[in-house]
C-alpha positions, 0 to 999 in steps of 0.5 A: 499662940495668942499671936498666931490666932490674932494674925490668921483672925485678922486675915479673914477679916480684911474690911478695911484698907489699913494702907488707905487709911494710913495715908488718910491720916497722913494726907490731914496730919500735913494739912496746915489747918489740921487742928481745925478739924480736931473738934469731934476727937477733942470732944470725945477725949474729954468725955473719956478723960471724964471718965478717967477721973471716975475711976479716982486712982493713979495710974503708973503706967497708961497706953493711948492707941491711935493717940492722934496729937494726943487729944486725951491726954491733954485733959489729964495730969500727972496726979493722974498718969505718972508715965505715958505710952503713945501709939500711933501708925501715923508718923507725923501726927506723933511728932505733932502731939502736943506738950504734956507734963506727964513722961511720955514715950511715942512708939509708931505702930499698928492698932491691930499689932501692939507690940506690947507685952502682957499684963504691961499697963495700968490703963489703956485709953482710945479716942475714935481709932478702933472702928478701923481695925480688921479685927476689933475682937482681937485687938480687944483681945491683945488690949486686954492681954497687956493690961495689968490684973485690975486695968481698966480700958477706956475707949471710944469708937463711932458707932453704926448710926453715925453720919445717917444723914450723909449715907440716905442721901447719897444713896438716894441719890445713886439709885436716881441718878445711877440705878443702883448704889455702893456704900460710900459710908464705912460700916462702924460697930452696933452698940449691941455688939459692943459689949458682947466684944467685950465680954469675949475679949475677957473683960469684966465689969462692963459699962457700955453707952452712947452720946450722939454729937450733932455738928452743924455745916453749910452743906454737904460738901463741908461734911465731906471735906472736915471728914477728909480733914479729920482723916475719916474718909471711907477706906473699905475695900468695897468702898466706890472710886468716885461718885459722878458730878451730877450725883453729888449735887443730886445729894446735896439736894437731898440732904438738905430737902430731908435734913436740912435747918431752917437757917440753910445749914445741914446736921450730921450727927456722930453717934459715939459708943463709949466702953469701959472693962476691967481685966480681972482681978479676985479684988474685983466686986463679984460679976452678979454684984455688978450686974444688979448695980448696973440695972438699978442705975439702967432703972433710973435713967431710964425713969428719968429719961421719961420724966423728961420726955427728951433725947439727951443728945449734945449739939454744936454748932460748926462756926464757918466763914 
């Protein structure tokens, strides 16, 4: 029955071209440089391996989701995870995941139909593949009903305010030169529906916060050929075939107008929505217990924020040639 709601659920939310994206990701996995545009996914796993060690137990049996090359895992031991499930809908990219130490076992499959059964895990992990999906509340949903009493899920999606610098220039841009505009940037998850999926889907003792990563590049035209490389092209329904050449110099131009660094290089910046849920369990500390937890450390960081009188936000700089 669960099933059966999941399917019809995903029907009447068909936002994505799954076919698209799956021959995006099929298109970067073949580049020969692929690993070069690794650096956002490698970042974000090791953050969520970050919080892996927090929880301070083993897990004897964890599920990566849309694993890529395995970027998460690569962080972690078998102190750690004692047997590994990787899940992908790309083919290539699970014959390219990288040596581990920890058993592993690779099945191809769709985020949004995993063909798994209930409460199988101990852990189920995410890196930056869940704000694909049609349906991410019923696939939270089917997370959570394989997870085991007491199993945590760890993931992380890009969230709504990612890549703004690319979407107000290109929109700028089409409205000059074009009178109007269509959206060439993907809609992603706001983080203040972030945990009301979560809660929905049933987890409990919810954590939920954002890190913004700014990457640096020469241009415009850079961003969008690393997003092409990373697999991370728009592939909404409504998405515009092509953009006319004379509009995306116009972009460019903006973008570097609005944005742009006194060195000649652009930012784009990733904002990353990091969650964390339990499938409950009578062991678990009491929902109100939890609660109260997480406003005494909300109260905190937020005095601390203020002393500081600064954004906490991460930047790199994109080393290019």
């Amino acid at each position: 029955m669960d099933a059966l709601r999941t399917a019809s659920s995903s029907a009447s939310m068909n936002v994505f071209d799954r076919s698209m994206k799956r021959k995006q990701k099929a298109w970067a996995s073949a580049l020969v440089d692929a690993d070069k545009y690794d650096y956002l996914r490698n970042e974000v796993a090791s953050r969520i391996a970050d919080r892996i060690f927090d929880v301070a137990r083993t897990f004897p049996l964890a599920l990566e989701i849309g694993c890529g090359r395995s970027h998460i895992v690569q962080n972690l031991n078998k102190e750690t995870i004692e047997t590994l499930f990787l899940v992908d809908v790309n083919e290539k990219a699970l014959r390219m995941t990288a040596e581990m130490d920890i058993p592993t076992h690779k099945v191809l499959a769709d985020e949004e139909f995993l063909p798994f059964k209930e409460n199988t895990f101990d852990l189920v992990v995410s890196n930056l593949s869940l704000h694909w999906v049609n349906d991410l509340p019923g696939s939270l949903k089917q997370i959570n009903n394989i997870l085991k009493p007491d199993g945590v899920f760890i993931g992380a999606v890009v969230g709504g305010d990612t890549l703004y610098e690319l979407r107000c220039s290109l929109q700028l841009a089409e409205l000059e030169r074009e009178g109007g505009f269509a959206p060439h940037i993907s809609p992603y998850t706001a983080v203040t529906d972030l945990g009301n999926l979560l809660g929905l889907a049933g987890f409990k003792m919810l954590t939920v916060d954002i890190d913004e990563i700014e990457v640096h590049y020469p241009d415009m035209f850079q961003v969008i050929k690393d997003l092409q490389g990373m697999g991370e092209s728009n592939c909404a329904w409504n998405r515009k075939p092509m953009l006319h050449r004379d509009t995306m110099l116009a972009a460019a131009a903006i973008y570097k107008a609005m944005y742009g660094n006194e060195d000649g290089s652009v930012p784009a910046t990733f904002q990353i929505l990091y969650m964390i849920g339990w499938k409950h369990h009578d062991s678990q500390v009491s929902e109100s217990k939890h609660e109260s937890c997480l406003l005494l450390a909300k109260s905190f960081f937020i005095n601390l924020y203020e002393k500081a009188n600064k954004r906490f936000t991460w930047k790199f700089l994109y080393e290019w040639l």
